[in-house]
N, C-alpha and C positions, 0 to 999 in steps of 0.2 A: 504494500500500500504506500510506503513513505518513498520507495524508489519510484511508483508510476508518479508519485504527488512531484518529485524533483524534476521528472520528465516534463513533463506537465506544464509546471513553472519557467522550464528554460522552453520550451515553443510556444509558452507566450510572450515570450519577452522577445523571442526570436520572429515573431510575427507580428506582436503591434510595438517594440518597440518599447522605451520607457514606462514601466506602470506604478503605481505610488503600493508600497505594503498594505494599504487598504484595500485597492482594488485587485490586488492578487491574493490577498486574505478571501474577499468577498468570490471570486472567480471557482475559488481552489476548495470555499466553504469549510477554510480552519480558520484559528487568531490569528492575529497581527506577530503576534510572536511566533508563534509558530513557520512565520514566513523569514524574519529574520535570522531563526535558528536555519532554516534550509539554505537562505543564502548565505552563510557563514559555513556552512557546510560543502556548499558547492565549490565558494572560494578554496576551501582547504584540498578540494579535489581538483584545483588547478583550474577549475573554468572561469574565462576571464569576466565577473561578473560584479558590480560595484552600486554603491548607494550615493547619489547626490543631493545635497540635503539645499533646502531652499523655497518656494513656491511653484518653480518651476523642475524641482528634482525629482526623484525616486529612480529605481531600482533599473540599471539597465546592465546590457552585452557591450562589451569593446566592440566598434566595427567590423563589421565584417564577420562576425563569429558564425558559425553554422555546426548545430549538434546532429551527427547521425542519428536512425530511425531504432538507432538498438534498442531501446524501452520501451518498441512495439510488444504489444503479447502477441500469443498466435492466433489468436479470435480476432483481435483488433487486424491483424496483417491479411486473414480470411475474407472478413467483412469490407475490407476496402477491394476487393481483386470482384467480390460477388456483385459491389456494388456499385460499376462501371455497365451502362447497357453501351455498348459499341453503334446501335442501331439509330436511338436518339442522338448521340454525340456526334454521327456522322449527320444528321440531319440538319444539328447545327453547326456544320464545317468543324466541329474540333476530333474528329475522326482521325488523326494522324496526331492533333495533339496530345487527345487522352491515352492512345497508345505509346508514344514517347516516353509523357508519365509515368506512365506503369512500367513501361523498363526500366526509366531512372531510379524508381521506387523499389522495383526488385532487386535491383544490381546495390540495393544500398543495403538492406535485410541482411539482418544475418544469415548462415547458412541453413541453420531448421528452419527459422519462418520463411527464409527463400523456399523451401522445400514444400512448407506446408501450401503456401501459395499459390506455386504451381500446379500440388494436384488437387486444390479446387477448383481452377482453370479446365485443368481436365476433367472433372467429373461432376462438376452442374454447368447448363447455360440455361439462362434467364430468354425467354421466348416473350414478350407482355401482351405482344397481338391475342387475339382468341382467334378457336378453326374459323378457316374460309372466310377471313377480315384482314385485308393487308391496308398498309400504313396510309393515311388519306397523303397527295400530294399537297404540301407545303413550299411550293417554289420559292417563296419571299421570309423563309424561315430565317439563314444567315444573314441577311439586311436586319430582321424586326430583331434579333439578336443582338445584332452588333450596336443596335440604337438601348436598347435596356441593356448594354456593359457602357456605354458611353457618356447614357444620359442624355439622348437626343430626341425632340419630338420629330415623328413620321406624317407624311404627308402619305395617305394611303386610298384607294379604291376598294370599298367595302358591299359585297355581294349579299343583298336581303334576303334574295328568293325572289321577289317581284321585282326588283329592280336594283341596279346599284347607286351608293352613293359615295361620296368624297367625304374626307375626313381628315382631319388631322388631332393626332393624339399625341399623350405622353406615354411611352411605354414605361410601366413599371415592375414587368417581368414578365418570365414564360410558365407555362403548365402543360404538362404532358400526361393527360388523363385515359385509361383506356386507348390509347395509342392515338389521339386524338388531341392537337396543338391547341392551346388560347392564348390567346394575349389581354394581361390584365395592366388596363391604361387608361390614365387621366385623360376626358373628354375639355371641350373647352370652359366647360359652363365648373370646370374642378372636380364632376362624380367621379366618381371609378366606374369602369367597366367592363365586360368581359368581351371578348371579339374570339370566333372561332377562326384558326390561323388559315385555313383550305377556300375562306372566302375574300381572302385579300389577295386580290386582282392584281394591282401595286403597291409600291412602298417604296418611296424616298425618303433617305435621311435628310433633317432637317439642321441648321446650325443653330437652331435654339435648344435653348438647355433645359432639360425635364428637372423641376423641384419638384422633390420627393417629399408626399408630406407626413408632418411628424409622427414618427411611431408606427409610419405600415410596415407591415410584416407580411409577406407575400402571403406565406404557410397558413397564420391563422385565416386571412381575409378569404383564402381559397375554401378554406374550411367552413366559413362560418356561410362563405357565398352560398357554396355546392347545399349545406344542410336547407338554408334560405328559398334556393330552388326547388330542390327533391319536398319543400312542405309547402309551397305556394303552387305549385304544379296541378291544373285542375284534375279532378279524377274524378273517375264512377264508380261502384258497384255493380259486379255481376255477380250472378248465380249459377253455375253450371256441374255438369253432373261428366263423371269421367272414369273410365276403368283404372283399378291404382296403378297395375302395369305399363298406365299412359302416363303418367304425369311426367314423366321427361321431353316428352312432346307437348305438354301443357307451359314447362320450364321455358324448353326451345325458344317458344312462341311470344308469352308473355315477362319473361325473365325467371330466374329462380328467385329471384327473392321478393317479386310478388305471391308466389307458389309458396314457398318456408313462411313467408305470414300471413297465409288465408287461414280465414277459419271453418274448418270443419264441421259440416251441420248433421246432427243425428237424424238424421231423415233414411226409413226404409227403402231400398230401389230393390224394382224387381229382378235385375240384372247383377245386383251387389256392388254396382261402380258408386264410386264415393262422390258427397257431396260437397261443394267447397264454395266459399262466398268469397270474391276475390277484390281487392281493389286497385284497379287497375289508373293511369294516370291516360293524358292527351286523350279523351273519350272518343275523338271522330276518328284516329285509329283503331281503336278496341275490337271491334264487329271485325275487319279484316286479320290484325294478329290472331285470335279467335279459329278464326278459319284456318287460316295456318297451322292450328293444333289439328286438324285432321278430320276425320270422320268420327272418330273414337271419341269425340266431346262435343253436347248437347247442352248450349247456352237454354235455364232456362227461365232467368229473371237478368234484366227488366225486361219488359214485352216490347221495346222501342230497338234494345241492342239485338234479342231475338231473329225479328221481324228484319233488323239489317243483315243479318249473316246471311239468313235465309234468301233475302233479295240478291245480295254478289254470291254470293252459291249459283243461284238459279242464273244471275248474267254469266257467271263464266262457264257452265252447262250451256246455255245456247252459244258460247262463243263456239265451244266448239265441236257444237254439233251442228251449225251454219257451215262451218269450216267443210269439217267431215262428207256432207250433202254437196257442198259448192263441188269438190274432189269428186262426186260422182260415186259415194258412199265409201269409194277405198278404203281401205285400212279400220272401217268403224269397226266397234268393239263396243255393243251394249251392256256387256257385263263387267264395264269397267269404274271401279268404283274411284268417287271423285275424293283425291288427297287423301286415298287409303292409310290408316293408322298403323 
């Protein structure tokens, strides 16, 4: 413990530079003394490390000082090798950088933690896509990057859906969610806001400088947004009846984690497939995910969502049995069951 707390101490002094015994007390969460007993300690073990006393002193490194990575443990040397996705880094051009990285970092490791390193390299890789979903294109990813490392507002072209529009923001960072880019940035009026990265058309950096304002924190805000969304997001209620052996097909369709928290309703079926009350979010797609679960599942409340499945059921039946007829019956097959389960 008191060797990682020494470690500790000298990469931060090694990274920000002067800090007064309070704030490396406060960082490290021992006394004040306790810090001066370590830096007297350190000095006795030759590191060149001193205290300036003043209002503008405290506790720094000679220039130039740089402590090797030995006071990594092998968890800690593990979790950095596991925690590089190559896939995003490349998306934001540091694809060559964060591999560089990692070889400076290795080649500095001792020789176990070099070792252990290595074969977690070998034997997990980190995939975050899910099946048959590849990565949305982000052409304007390294520009919106280079403006949130810089501090630059962007002049951009932003794609609604119905139409685009022009914009100019302040980036205040990136999120990479379900393999899915945002950009969270100050609009003009000072909100915050969230922009999906795959509908920015363009992006110019700009030579005005982004004020960051006081106290955001990208992590919480993303957190506190996401939760904000997922409970203002309209939703419905259905009712539907399902064999248990479908519900992965019910998952498919609607998510698994509207499935893990529906409630199951003690209602007899003659067939023994189970009942489930669901709440689903975005209602005017409902009726079609729905259908997507198959034949194997019978919406059978509310009477509005019902009465929709059944109507794109019965269109995509005539679609294509018009088809089938138009072909001169070819190929039809009336015993073929629609999005068999």
């Amino acid at each position: 413990m008191r060797a990682s707390r020494l470690v500790n101490l000298l990469l931060l002094l090694q990274t920000r530079g002067g800090l007064t015994a309070s704030e490396l007390a406060r960082e490290l969460e021992v006394s004040i003394r306790t810090i001066h007993r370590d830096v007297e300690e350190l000095s006795a073990a030759g590191v060149p490390i001193y205290a300036e006393r003043g209002p503008f002193g405290g506790i720094r490194l000679v220039d130039g000082y740089r402590t090797r990575l030995t006071g990594m443990t092998p968890e800690e040397a593990e979790a950095l090798f596991l925690a590089g996705l190559p896939g995003p880094a490349a998306q934001l051009g540091l694809g060559t950088v964060v591999a560089a990285a990692q070889l400076k970092v290795m080649a500095a490791l001792p020789g176990e933690l070099r070792s252990r390193a290595s074969r977690l390299v070998e034997r997990f890789h980190l995939d975050a896509a899910g099946w048959f979903q590849h990565d949305e294109t982000v052409p304007h990813l390294p520009t919106l990057a280079q403006a949130v490392w810089d501090g630059r507002a962007v002049a951009m072209t932003y794609e609604r859906g119905d139409r685009a529009v022009e914009r100019v923001v302040g980036p205040l960072g990136l999120v990479l969610k379900g393999g899915v880019w945002y950009i969270v940035a100050l609009t003009d009026g000072g909100q915050i806001r969230t922009y999906r990265g795959s509908r920015v058309s363009t992006a110019r950096v700009l030579d005005d400088a982004v004020e960051r304002p006081a106290g955001f924190d990208l992590a919480n805000y993303w957190t506190e947004s996401s939760s904000a969304y997922e409970r203002e997001s309209p939703t419905t209620q259905v009712v539907v009846r399902i064999p248990e052996d479908r519900m992965w097909r019910l998952a498919d369709a609607v998510g698994e984690s509207a499935v893990r928290e529906a409630e199951r309703l003690d209602v007899p079926d003659p067939d023994g497939w189970v009942h489930l009350r669901l709440r689903l979010t975005w209602p005017d797609e409902v009726p079609g995910r729905l259908l997507a679960a198959g034949s194997g599942l019978e919406v059978l409340e509310p009477p509005e969502v019902r009465a929709r499945v059944i109507e794109i059921a019965g269109r995509v039946v005539a679609r294509y049995r018009d088809a089938t007829e138009g072909a001169g019956g070819t190929g039809r097959r009336d015993d073929v069951e629609l999005n068999p389960a």
